[in-house]
C-alpha positions in Angstrom: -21.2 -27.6 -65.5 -24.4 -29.7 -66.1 -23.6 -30.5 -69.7 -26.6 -31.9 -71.6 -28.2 -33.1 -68.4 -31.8 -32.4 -67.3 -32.1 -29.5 -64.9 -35.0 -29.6 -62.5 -35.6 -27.0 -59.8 -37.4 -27.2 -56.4 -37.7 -23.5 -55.4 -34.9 -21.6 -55.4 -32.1 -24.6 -55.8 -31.3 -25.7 -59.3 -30.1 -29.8 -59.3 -29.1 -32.5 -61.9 -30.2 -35.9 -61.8 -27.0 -38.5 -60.8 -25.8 -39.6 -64.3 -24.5 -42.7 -62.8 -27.9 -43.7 -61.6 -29.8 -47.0 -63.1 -32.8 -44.7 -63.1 -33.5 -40.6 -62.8 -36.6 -41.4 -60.6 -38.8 -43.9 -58.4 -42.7 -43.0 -58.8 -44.8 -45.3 -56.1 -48.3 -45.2 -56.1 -50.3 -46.7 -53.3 -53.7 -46.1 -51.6 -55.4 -46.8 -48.3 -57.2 -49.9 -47.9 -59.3 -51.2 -44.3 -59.1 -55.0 -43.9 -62.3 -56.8 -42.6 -61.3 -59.9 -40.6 -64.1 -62.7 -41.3 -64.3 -66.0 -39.3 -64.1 -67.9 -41.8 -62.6 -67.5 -45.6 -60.3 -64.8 -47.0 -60.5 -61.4 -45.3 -62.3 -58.4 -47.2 -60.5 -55.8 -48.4 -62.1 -52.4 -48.7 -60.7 -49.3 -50.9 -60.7 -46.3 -48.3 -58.7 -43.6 -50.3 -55.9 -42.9 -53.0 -52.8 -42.9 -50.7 -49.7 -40.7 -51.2 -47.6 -40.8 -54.3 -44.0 -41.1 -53.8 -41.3 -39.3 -56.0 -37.5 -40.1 -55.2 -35.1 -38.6 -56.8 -31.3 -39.6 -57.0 -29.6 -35.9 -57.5 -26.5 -34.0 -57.7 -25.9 -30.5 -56.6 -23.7 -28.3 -58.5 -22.0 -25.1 -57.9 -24.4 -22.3 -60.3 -23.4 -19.1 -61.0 -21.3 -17.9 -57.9 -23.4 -20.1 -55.4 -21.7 -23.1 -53.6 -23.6 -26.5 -53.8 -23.6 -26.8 -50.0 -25.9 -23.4 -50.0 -28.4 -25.6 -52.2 -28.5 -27.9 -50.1 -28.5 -25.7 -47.0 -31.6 -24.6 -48.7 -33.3 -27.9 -49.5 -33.2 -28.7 -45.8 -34.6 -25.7 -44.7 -37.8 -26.6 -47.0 -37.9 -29.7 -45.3 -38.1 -28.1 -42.1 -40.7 -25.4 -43.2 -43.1 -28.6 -44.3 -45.0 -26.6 -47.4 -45.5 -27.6 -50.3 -43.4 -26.4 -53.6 -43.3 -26.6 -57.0 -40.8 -29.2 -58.8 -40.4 -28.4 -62.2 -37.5 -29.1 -65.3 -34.8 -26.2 -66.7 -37.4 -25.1 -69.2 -40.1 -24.3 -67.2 -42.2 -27.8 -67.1 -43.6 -27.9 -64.0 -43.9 -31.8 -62.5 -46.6 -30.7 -59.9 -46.8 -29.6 -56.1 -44.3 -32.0 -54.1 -44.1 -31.6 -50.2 -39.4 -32.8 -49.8 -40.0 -35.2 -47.0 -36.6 -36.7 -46.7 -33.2 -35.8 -47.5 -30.3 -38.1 -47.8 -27.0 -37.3 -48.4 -24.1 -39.5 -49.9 -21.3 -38.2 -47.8 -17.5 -38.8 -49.4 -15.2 -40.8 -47.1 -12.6 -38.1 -48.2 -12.4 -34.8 -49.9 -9.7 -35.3 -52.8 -9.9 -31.7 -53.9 -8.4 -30.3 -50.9 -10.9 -27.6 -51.3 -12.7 -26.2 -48.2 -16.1 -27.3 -49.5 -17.6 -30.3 -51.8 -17.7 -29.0 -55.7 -20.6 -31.0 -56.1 -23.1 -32.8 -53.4 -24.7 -36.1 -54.6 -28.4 -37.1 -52.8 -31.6 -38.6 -52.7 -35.1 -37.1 -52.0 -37.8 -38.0 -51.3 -41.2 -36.0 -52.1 -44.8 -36.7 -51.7 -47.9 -35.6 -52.6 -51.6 -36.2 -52.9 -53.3 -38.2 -55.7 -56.5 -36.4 -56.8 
């Protein structure tokens, strides 16, 4: 099912990042900064806080065990909805830190070639954030 790919968890649901994907992950780092307009010259620029880092994630949800991939992602949206904070971590335990999912997106099919009822596998993106210490 996943093969030799890297399993990461978020929760309860169990995901793969997409193999097809130039990269597994986007990290963006940025920090709050208040501009002070002067008369005359170049404006001042002055550091205010760390800002939010930014994890995205290009994923693919398989069917594990006896549970359907639409359930996991049933599930991911739900801990969108709650807005709390979880645990990402890989397969072997490796936890990646406290990410708060703040956006799901979900590369539909156009059609359904297995003829199947429901997707064997869901391919998406997420988005987490969290605050830099």
């Amino acid at each position: 099912m996943y093969g030799k790919q890297t399993i990461l968890a978020f929760g309860m649901v169990r995901f793969a990042p997409r193999e097809n994907s130039p990269m597994s992950y986007q990290l963006t780092h940025s920090a709050e900064v208040h501009t002070h307009k002067l008369i005359e010259g170049r404006p001042l620029y002055e550091f205010i806080n760390q800002g939010m880092e930014e994890l995205t994630l290009k994923i693919v949800i398989f069917p594990y065990l006896d549970i359907p991939s639409d359930v996991g992602l049933r599930q991911l949206v739900e801990y969108l909805r709650e807005g709390r904070a979880r645990y990402l971590s890989e397969g072997n335990g490796r936890s990646l830190g406290l990410f708060l999912l703040t956006k799901i997106t979900e590369d539909v099919p156009r059609f359904e070639t297995t003829g199947r009822g429901g997707p064997g596998r869901i391919d998406a993106t997420l988005l987490f954030q969290r605050q830099r210490n």
